[in-house]
C-alpha positions as CSV (number, residue, x, y, z in Angstrom):
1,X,17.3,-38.6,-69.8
2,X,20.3,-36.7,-68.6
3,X,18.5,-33.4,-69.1
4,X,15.9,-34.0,-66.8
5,X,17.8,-35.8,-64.4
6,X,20.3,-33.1,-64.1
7,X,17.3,-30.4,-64.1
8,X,16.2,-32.9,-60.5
9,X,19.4,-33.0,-59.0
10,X,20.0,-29.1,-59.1
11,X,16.1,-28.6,-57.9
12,X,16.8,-30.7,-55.2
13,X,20.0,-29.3,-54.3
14,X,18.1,-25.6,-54.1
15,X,20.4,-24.7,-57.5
16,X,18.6,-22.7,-59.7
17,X,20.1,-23.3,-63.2
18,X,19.1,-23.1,-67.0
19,X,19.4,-27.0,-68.7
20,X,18.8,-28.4,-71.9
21,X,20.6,-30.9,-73.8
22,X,21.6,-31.7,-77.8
23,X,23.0,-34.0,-79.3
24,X,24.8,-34.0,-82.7
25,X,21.5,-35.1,-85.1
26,X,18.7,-33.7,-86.1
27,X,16.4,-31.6,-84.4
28,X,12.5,-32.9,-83.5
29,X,12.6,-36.3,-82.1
30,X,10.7,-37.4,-79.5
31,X,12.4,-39.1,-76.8
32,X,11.9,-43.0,-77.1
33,X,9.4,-45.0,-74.9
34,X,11.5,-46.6,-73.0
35,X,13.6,-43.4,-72.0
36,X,9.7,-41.7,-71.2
37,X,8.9,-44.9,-68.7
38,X,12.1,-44.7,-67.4
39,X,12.2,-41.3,-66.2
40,X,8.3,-41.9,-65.7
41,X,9.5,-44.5,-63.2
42,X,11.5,-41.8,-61.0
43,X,8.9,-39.6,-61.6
44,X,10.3,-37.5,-64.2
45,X,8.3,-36.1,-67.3
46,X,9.8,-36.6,-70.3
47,X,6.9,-37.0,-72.4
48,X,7.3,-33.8,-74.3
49,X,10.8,-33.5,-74.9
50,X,12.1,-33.5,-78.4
51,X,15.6,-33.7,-79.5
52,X,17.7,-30.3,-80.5
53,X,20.9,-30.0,-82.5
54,X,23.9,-28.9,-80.4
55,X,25.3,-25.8,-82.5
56,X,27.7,-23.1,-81.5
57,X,25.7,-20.4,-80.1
58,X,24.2,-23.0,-77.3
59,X,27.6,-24.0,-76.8
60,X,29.5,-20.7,-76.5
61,X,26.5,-19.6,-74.1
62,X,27.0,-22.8,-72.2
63,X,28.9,-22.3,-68.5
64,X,29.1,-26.0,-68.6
65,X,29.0,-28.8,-71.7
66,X,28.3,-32.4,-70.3
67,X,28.7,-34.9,-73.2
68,X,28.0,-38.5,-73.2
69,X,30.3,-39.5,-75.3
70,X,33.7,-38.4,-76.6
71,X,32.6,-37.9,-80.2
72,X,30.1,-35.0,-78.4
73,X,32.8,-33.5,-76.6
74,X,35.4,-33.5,-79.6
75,X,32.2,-31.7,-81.8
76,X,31.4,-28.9,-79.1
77,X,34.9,-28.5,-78.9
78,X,35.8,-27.4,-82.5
79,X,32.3,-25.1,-82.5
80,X,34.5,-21.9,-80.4
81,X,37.2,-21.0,-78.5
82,X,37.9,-21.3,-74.8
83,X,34.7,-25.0,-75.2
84,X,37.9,-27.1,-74.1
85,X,38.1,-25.7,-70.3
86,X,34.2,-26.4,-69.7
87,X,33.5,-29.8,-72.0
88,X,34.1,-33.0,-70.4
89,X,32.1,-36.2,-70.6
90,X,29.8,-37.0,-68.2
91,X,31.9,-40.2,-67.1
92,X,35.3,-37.4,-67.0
93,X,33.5,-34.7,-65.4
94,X,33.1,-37.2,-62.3
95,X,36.6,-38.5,-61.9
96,X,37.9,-35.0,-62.3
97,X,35.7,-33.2,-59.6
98,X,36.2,-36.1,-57.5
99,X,39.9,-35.6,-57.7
100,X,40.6,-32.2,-57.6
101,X,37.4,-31.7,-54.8
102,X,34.5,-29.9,-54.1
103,X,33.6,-26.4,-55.4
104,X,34.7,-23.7,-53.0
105,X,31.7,-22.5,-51.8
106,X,33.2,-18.5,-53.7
107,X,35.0,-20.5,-56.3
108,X,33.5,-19.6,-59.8
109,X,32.1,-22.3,-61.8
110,X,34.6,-21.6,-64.9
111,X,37.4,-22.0,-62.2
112,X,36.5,-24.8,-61.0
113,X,36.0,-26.3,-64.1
114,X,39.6,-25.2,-64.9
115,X,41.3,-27.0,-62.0
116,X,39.3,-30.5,-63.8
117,X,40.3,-29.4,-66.7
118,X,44.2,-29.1,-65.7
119,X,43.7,-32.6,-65.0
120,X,42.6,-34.2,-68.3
121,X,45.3,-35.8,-70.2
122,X,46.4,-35.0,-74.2
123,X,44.0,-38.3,-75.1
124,X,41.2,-38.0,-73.7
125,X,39.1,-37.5,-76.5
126,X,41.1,-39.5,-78.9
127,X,40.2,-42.9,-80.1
128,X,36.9,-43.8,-81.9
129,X,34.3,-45.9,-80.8
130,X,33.2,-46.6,-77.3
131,X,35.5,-46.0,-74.0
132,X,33.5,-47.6,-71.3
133,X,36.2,-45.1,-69.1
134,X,34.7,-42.1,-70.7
135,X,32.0,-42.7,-72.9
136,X,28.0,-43.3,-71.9
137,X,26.3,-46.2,-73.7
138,X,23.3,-45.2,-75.9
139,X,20.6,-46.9,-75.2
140,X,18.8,-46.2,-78.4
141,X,17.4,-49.4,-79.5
142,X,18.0,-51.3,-76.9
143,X,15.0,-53.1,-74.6
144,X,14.1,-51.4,-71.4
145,X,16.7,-53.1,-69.3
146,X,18.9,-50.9,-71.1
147,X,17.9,-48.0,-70.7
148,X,17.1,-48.9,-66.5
149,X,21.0,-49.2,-66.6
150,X,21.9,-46.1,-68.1
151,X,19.3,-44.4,-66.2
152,X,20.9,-46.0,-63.2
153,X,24.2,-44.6,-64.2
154,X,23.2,-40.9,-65.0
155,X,21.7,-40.7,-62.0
156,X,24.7,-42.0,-59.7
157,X,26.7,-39.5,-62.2
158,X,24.9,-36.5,-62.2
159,X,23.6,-36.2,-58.5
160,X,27.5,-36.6,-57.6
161,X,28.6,-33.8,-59.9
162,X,25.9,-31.4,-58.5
163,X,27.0,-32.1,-54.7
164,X,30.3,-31.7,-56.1
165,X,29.6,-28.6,-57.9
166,X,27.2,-26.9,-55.8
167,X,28.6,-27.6,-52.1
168,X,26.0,-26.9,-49.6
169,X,25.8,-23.4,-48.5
170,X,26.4,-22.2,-52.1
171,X,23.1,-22.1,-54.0
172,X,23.4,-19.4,-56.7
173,X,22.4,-19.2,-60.2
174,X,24.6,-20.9,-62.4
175,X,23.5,-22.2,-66.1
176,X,24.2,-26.1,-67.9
177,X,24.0,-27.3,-71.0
């Protein structure tokens, strides 16, 4: 869900960018019902996505890693060098841009990203098990009403880190993951 609603929220901020999500299982599964009706219910296709492993070549390419959770974060992080500056949860990603500011309309995106990262403290992606500060709830096997409230919340999320990231004015290429 927070592939394609990140993929809407750059279209409709005129950004042309390169998305595509993966998660830390195995490769090939279709996205649930619930997510498809969801995103259905925005107007959003889903109907053909299927799941893809998150490995280190799609991370090391990445100009930006967007984890749900912690425990996705943690993993891109250990897969290279330099993944700390540019891997935040979705949920940190947020409260960072929102307190160091907007994107400088010439500011690279890896500077930017910089500045949020200066900001994270030494724990952020300690502990285990959920962080309702950081982490994302899966909705996996949940009922729709779930899933409504996490779609809900990525969409809040995401559509105030691309008018965060991507100021008005500044519309250039930039790539996701």
């Amino acid at each position: 869900m927070a592939e394609v609603l990140l993929r809407h929220h750059l279209a409709a901020a005129g950004v042309a960018a390169t998305v595509s999500s993966a998660g830390l299982y195995e490769a090939g599964s279709p996205a649930t019902g619930h997510g498809i009706a969801a995103m259905a219910d925005r107007g959003l296709d889903l109907a053909d996505h299927r799941s893809r492993q998150m490995d280190a070549v799609m991370v090391a390419q990445a100009d930006l890693v967007i984890g749900m959770a912690r425990e996705h974060v943690r993993e891109a992080v250990v897969m290279g060098s330099g993944v700390l500056a540019k891997a935040f949860t979705l949920k940190e990603l947020v409260r960072g841009a929102e307190a160091v500011g907007g994107r400088a309309a010439d500011e690279p995106l890896a500077s930017w990203l910089g500045r949020i990262a200066a900001t994270r403290g030494r724990e952020a992606l300690l502990g285990v098990g959920h962080d309702d500060e950081l982490d994302i709830a899966d909705p996996v096997g949940g009922g729709r009403a779930d899933y409504e409230v996490t779609a809900d919340l990525l969409d809040d999320l995401l559509g105030r880190v691309v008018a965060l990231a991507f100021p008005a004015g500044d519309r250039r290429q930039e790539q996701s993951a």
